[in-house]
KOLLOVEX-632890 format. One line per field, with one value per atom (N, C-alpha, C, O): residue number from 1; residue in one letter; atom name; z negated, y negated, x. Coordinates in pm, whole numbers, plus 50000, padded with zeros to 5 digits. Atoms other than C-alpha are relative to their C-alpha. Example, Ala and Ser with C-alpha at 12.3 -4.5 7.8 and 13.67 -1.06 7.14 Angstrom:
2
resi = (1;1;1;1;2;2;2;2)
resn = (a;a;a;a;s;s;s;s)
name = (N;CA;C;O;N;CA;C;O)
up = (50000;49220;50000;49934;50006;49286;49927;49910)
north = (50119;50450;49880;49882;50119;50106;49891;49780)
east = (50089;51230;50090;50194;49918;51367;49923;49974)
END
This chain:
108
resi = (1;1;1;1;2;2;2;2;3;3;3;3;4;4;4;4;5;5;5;5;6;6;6;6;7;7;7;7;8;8;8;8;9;9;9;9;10;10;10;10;11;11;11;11;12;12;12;12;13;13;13;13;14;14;14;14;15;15;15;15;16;16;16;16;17;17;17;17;18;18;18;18;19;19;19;19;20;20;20;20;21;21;21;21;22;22;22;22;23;23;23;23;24;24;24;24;25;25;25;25;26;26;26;26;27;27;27;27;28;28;28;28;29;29;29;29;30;30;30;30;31;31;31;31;32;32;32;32;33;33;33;33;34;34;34;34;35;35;35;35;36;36;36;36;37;37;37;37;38;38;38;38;39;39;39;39;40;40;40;40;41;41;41;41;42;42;42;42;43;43;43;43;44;44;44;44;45;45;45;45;46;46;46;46;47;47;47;47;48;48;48;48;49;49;49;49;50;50;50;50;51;51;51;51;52;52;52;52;53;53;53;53;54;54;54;54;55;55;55;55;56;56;56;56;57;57;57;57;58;58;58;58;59;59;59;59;60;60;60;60;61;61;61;61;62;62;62;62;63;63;63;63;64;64;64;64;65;65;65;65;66;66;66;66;67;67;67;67;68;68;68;68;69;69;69;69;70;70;70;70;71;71;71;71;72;72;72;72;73;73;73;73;74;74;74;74;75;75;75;75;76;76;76;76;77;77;77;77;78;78;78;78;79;79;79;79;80;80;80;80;81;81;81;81;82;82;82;82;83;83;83;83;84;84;84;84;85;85;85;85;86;86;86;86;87;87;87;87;88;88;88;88;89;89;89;89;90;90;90;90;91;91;91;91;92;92;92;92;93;93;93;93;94;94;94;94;95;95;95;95;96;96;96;96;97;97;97;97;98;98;98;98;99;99;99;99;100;100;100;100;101;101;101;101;102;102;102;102;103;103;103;103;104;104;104;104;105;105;105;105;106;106;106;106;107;107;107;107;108;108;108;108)
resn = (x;x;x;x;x;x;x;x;x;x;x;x;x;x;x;x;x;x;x;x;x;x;x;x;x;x;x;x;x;x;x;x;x;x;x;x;x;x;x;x;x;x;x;x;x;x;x;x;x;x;x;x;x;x;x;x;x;x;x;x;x;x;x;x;x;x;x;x;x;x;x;x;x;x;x;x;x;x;x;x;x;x;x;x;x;x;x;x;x;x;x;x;x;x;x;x;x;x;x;x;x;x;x;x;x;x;x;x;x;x;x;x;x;x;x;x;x;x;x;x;x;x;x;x;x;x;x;x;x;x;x;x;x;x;x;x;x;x;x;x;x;x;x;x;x;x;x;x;x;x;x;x;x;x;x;x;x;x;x;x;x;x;x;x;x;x;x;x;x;x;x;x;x;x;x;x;x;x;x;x;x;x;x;x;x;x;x;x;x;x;x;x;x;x;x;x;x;x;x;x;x;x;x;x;x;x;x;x;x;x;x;x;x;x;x;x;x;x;x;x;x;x;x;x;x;x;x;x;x;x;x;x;x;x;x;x;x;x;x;x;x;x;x;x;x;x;x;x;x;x;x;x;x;x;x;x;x;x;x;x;x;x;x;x;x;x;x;x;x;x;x;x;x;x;x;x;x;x;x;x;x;x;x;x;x;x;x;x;x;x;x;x;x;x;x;x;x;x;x;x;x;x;x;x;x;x;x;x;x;x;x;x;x;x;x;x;x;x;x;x;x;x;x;x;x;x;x;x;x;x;x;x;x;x;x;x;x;x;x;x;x;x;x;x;x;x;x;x;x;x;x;x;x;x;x;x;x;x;x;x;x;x;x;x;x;x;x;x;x;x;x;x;x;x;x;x;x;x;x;x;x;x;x;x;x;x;x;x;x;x;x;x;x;x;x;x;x;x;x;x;x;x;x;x;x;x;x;x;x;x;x;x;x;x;x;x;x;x;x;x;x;x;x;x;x;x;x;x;x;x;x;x)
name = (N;CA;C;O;N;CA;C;O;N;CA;C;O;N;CA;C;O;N;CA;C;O;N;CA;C;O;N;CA;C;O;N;CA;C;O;N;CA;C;O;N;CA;C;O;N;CA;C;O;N;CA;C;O;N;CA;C;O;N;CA;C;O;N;CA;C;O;N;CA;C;O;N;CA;C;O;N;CA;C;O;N;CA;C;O;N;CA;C;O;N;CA;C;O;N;CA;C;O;N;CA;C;O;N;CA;C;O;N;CA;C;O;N;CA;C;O;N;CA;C;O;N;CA;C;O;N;CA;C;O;N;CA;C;O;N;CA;C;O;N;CA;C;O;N;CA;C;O;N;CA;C;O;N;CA;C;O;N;CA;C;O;N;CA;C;O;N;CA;C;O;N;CA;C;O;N;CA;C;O;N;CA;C;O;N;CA;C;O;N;CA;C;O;N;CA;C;O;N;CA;C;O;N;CA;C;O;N;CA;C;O;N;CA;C;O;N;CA;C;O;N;CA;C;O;N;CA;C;O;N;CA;C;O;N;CA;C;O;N;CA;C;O;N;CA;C;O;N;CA;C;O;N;CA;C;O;N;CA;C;O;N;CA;C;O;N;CA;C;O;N;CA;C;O;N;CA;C;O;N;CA;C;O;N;CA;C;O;N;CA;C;O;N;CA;C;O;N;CA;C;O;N;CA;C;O;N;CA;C;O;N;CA;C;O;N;CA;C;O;N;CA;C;O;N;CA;C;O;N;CA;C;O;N;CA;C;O;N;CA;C;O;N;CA;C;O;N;CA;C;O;N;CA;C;O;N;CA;C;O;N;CA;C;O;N;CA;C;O;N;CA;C;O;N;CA;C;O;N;CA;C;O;N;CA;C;O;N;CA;C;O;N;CA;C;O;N;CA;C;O;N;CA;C;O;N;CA;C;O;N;CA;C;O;N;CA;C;O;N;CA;C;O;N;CA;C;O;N;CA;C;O;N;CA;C;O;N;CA;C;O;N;CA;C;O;N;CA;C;O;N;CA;C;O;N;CA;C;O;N;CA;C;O;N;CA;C;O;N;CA;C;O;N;CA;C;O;N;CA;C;O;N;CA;C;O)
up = (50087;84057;49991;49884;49978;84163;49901;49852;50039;83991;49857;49762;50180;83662;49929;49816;50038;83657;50009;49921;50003;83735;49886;49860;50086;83449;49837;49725;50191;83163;50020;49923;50044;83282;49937;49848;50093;83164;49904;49841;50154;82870;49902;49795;50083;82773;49997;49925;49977;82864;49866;49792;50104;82635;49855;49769;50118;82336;49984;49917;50034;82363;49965;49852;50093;82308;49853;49757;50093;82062;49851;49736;50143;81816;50014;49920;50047;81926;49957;49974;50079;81742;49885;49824;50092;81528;49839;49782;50121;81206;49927;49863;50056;81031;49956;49853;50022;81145;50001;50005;50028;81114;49813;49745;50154;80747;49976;49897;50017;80728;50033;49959;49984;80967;49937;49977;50062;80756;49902;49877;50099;80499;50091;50076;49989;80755;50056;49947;49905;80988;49925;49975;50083;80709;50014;50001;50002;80756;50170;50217;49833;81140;50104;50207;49927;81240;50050;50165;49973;81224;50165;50265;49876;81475;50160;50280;49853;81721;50017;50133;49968;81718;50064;50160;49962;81782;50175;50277;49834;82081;50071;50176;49889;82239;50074;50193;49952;82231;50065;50102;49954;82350;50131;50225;49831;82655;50077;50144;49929;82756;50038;50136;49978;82748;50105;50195;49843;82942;50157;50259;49827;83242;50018;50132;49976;83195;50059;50180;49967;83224;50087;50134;49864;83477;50093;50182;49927;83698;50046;50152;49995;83632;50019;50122;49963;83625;50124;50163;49853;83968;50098;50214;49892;84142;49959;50026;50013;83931;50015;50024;50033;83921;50169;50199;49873;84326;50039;50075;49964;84384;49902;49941;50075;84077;50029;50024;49945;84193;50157;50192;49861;84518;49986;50026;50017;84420;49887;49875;50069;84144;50039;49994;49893;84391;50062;49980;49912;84634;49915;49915;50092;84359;49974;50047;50053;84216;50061;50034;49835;84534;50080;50163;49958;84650;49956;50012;50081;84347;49999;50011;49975;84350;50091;50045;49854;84712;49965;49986;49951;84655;49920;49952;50094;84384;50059;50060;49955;84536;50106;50106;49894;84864;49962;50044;50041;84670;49903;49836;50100;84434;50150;50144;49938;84757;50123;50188;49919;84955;49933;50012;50109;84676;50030;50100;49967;84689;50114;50112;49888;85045;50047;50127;49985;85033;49984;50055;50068;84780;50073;50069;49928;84991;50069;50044;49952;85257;50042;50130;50087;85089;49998;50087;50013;84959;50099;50082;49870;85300;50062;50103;49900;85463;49901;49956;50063;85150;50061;50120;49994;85224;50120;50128;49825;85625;49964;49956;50016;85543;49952;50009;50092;85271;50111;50181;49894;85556;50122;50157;49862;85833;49965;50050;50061;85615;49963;49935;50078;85517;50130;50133;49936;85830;50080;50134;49931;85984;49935;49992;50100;85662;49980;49908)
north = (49899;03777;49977;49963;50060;03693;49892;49907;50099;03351;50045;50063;49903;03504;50089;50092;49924;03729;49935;49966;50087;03500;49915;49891;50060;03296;50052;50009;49868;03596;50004;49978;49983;03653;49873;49885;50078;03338;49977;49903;50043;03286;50130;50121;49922;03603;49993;50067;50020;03494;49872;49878;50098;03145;50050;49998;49943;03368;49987;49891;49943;03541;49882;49885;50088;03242;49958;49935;50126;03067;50142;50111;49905;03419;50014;50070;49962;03411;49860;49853;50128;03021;50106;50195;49986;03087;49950;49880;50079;03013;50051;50003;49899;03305;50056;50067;50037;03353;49929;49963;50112;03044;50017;50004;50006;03084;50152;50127;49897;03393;50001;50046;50030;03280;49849;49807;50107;02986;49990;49909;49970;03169;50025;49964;49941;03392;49858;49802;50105;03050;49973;50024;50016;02925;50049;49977;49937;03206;49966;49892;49981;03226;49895;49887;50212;02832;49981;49940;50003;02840;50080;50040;49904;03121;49978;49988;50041;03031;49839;49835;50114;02666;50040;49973;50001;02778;50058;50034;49885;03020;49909;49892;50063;02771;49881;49856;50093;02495;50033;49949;49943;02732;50014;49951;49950;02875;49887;49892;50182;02458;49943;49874;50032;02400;50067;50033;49910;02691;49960;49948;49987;02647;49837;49790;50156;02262;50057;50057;50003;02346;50034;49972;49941;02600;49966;50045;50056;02383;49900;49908;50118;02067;50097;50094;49900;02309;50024;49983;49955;02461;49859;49869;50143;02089;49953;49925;50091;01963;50058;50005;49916;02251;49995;49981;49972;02288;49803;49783;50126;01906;49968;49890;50014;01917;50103;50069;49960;02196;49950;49947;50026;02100;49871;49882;50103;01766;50014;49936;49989;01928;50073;50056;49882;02209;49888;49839;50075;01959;49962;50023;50116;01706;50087;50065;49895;02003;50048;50037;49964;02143;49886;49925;50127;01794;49961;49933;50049;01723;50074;50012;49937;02039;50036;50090;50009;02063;49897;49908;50119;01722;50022;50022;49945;01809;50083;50058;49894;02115;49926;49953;50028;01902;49908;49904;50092;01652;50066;49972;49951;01860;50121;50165;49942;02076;49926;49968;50042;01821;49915;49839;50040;01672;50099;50078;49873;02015;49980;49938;50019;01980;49876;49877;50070;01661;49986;49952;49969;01724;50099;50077;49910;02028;49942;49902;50136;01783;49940;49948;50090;01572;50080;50082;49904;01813;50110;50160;49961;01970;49916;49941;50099;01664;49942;49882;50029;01571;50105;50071;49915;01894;50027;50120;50008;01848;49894;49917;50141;01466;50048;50028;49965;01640;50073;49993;49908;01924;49875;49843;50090;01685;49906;49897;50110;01408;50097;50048;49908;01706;49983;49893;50001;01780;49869;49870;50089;01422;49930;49843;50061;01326;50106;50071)
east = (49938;81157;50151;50211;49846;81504;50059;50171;49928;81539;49945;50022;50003;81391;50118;50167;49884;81642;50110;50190;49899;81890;50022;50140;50024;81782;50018;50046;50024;81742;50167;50239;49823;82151;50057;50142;49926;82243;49949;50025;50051;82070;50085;50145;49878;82254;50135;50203;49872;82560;50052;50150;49980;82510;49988;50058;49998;82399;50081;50120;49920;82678;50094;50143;49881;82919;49934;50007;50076;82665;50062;50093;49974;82753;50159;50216;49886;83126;50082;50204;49949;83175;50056;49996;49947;83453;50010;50094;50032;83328;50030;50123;49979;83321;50194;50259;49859;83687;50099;50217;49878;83851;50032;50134;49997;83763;50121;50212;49939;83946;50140;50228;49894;84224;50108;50216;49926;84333;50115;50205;49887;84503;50108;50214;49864;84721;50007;49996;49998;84739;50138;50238;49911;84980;50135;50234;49867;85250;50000;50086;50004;85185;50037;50105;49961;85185;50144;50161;49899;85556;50057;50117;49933;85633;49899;49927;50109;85325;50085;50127;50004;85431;50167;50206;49850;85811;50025;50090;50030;85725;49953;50015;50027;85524;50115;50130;49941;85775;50137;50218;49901;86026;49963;50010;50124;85785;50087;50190;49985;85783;50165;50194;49852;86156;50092;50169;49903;86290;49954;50021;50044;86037;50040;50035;49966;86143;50168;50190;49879;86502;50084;50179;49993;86529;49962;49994;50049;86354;50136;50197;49912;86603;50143;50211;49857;86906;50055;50165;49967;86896;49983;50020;49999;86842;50180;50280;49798;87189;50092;50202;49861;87394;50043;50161;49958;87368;50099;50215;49906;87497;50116;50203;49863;87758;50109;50228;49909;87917;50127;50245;49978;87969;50150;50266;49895;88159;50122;50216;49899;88352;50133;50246;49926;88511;50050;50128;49938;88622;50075;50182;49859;88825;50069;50166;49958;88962;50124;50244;49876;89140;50067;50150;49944;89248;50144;50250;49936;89389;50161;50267;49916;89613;50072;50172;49949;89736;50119;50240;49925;89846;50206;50325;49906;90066;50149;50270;49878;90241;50075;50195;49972;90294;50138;50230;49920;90519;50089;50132;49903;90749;50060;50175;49904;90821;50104;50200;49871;90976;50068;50125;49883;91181;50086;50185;49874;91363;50026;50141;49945;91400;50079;50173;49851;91567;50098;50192;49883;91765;50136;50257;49871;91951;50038;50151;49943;91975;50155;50241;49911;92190;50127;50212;49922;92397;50098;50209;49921;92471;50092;50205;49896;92591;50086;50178;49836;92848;50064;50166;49895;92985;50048;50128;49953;93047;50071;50191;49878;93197;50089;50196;49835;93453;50027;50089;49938;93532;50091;50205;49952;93571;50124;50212;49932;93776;50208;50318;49907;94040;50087;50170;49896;94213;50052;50163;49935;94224;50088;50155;49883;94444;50140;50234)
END
């Protein structure tokens, strides 16, 4: 009794696809298909791109950051380090002319 019944469920189960072949409505969906094709075909190839991109994104962005931060701050350090001891030589300089003229004054 068991495998009988087991047997009657699928045979109703195959009906059921054998009446839901789209035949009936392909004929029907062909006209709208026409307007519709555009926006289904756009959505899907959109879907495919993002989960592509967001994937590849988060692998490059974590190792490009990384090496762009470092050059960055290198670059500028270096910079400041060399325009502030120019000024500091420069005073320097300028100090010790003005001890030689002092000193030179009263031994003449």
């Amino acid at each position: 009794k068991k495998k009988k019944k087991k047997k009657k469920k699928k045979k109703k189960k195959k009906k059921k696809k054998k009446k839901k072949k789209k035949k009936k409505k392909k004929k029907k969906k062909k006209k709208k298909k026409k307007k519709k094709e555009k926006k289904r075909r756009r959505r899907r190839r959109r879907k495919k791109r993002k989960k592509r991109k967001k994937k590849r994104k988060k692998k490059k962005k974590k190792k490009r950051k990384k090496k762009k931060k470092k050059k960055k701050k290198k670059k500028k350090k270096k910079k400041k380090k060399k325009k502030k001891k120019k000024k500091k030589e420069k005073k320097k300089k300028k100090k010790k002319k003005k001890k030689v003229v002092i000193v030179q004054v009263p031994l003449s």
